[in-house]
C-alpha positions in Angstrom: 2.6 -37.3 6.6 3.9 -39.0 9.9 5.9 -35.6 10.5 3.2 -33.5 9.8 0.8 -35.4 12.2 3.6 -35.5 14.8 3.9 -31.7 14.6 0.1 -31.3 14.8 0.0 -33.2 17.9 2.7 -31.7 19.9 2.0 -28.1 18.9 -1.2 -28.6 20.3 -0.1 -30.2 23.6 2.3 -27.5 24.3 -0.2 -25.1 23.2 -3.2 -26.5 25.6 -1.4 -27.2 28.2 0.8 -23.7 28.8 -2.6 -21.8 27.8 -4.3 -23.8 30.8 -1.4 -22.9 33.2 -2.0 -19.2 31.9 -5.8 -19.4 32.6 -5.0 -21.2 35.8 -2.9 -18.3 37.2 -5.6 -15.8 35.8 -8.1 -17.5 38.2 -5.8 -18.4 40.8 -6.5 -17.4 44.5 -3.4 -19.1 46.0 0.1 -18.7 45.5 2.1 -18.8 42.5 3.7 -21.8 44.2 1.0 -23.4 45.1 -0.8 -23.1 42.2 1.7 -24.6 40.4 2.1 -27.4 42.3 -1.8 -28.0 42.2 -1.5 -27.6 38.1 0.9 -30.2 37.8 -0.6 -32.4 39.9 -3.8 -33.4 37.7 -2.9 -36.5 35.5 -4.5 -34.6 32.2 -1.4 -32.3 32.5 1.3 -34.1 33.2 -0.1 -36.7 30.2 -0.9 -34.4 27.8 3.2 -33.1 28.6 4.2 -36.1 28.0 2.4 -36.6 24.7 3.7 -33.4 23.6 7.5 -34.4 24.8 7.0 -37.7 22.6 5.7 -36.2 19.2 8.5 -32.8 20.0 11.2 -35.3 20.4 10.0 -37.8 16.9 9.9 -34.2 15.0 13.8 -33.9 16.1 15.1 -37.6 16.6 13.1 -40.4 14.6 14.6 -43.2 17.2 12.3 -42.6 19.7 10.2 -44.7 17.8 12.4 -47.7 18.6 11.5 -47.6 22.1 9.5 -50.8 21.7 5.8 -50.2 23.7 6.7 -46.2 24.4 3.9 -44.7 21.9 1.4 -47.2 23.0 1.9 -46.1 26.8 1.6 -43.2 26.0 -1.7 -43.3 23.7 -2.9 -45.9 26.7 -2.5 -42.9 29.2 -4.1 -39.8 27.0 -6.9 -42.1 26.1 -8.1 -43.1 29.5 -7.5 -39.8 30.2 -10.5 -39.2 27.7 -12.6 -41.3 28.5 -12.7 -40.4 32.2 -13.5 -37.0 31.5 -16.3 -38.0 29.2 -17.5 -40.1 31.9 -16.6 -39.1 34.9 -15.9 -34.9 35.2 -17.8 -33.6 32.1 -20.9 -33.2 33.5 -19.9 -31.3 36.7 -18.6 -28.2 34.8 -19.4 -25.9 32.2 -16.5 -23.8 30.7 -16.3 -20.9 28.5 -14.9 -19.0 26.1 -11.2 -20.3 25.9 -11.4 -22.2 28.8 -13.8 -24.8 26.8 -11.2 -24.8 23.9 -8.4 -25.2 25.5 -10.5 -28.2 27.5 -11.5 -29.7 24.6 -8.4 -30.0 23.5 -6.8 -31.2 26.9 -9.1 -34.5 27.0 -11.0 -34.9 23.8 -9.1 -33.2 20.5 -5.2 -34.7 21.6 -7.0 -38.2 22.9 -8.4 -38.5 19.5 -5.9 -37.7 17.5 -3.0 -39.6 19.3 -5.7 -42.5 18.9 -5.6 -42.1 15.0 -2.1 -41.7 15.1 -0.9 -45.0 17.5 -3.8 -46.7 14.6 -1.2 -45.9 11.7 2.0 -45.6 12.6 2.7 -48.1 15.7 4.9 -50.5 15.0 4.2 -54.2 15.4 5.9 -56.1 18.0 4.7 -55.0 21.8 4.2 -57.4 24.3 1.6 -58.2 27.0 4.4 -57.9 29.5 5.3 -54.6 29.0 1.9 -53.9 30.5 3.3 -54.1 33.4 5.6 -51.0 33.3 3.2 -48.8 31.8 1.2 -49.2 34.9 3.8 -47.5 36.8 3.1 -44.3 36.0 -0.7 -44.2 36.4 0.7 -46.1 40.2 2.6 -43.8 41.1 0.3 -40.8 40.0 -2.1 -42.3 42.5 0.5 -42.5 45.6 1.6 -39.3 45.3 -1.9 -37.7 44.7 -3.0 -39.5 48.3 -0.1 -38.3 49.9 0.4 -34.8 48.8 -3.8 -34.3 49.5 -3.5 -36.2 52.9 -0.8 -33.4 53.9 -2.0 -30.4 51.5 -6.2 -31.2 51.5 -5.8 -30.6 47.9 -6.8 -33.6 45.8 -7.3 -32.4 41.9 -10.2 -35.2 41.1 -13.6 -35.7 43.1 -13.2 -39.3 42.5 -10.1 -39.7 44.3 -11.0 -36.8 47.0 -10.7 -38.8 50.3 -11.8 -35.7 52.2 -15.3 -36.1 50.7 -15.6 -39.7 49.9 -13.4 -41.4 52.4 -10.5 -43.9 51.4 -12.5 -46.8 51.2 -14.5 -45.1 47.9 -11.4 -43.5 47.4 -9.5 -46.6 46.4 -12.0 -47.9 44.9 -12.5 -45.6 42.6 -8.8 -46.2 42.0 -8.9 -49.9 41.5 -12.0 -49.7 38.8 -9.5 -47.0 36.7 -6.6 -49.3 37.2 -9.1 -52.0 35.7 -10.0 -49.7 32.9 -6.4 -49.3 32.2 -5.5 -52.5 31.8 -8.2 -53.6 29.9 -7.5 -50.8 27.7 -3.6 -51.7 27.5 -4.7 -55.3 27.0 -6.8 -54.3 23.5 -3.6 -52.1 22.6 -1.4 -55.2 22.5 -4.2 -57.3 20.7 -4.9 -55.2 18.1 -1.1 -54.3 17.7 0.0 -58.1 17.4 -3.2 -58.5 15.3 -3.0 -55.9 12.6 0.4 -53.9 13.6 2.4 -52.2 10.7 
């Protein structure tokens, strides 16, 4: 069953995720280059790759799962990357056709079911510490994505758009997802030193 899940989850990563670089470039009006930079700079993408690199790599090598905390960064980062979208980006779009499968998929069908999965087959023994280092990702997401936009203009997210809402709004947009985050990463450990397998 573990296997099974593991394959459902990354064939569906690697399926959403190259079908939205494929729609992407259909729609695109810059360059192949630059659209390709712009596509892997949105944190949906780059997490759901990531989720699909994890549940590829279990399918092939099982010790991946001995990297103590690894699944529950990982479910941290596609679940707040869920519930953003609900909150925060649903509401200012309205896609179609494959577009709204293929977005459903990105941020509310591989959230949900890398939720389920973390639920059964985590491990028991993470640590509050290791908080820490997960939040380097989501960190340095957000330097990089204020850099490249203050050179390029390009910032992939209207809540982290400093072109339109300043810096000031800007960053603190940031710190309240930060303090989603860690709240978030916080329950992970709970629950996981509460009821782990």
């Amino acid at each position: 069953m573990q296997k099974s899940f593991a394959g459902l989850l990354a064939s569906a990563g690697w399926f959403a995720v190259i079908a939205q670089y494929i729609l992407m470039l259909h729609n695109n009006v810059n360059t192949v280059e630059e659209a390709t930079i712009r596509f892997f700079s949105y944190f949906t993408i780059l997490t759901n790759i990531a989720v699909a690199i994890y549940f590829t790599t279990l399918l092939f090598d099982g010790r991946i799962t001995r990297v103590k905390g690894l699944l529950s960064a990982i479910t941290v980062y596609i679940v707040i990357v869920g519930l953003v979208y609900q909150v925060a980006l649903r509401h200012i779009w309205d896609p179609q056709g494959l577009q709204k499968w293929v977005d459903e998929l990105l941020h509310s069908v591989i959230p949900l079911g890398a939720l389920v999965y973390w639920s059964l087959f985590e491990k028991k023994g993470i640590r509050y510490t290791q908080i820490f280092a997960w939040s380097i990702y989501p960190l340095a997401y957000l330097l990089f994505t204020l850099i490249r936009g203050n050179s390029s203009g390009f910032y992939p997210y209207p809540f982290l758009n400093v072109k339109e809402i300043g810096m000031q709004q800007t960053l603190m947009n940031a710190l309240i997802i930060l303090a989603l985050f860690m709240a978030i990463s916080f329950i992970f450990v709970f629950i996981n030193r509460k009821i782990g397998k």
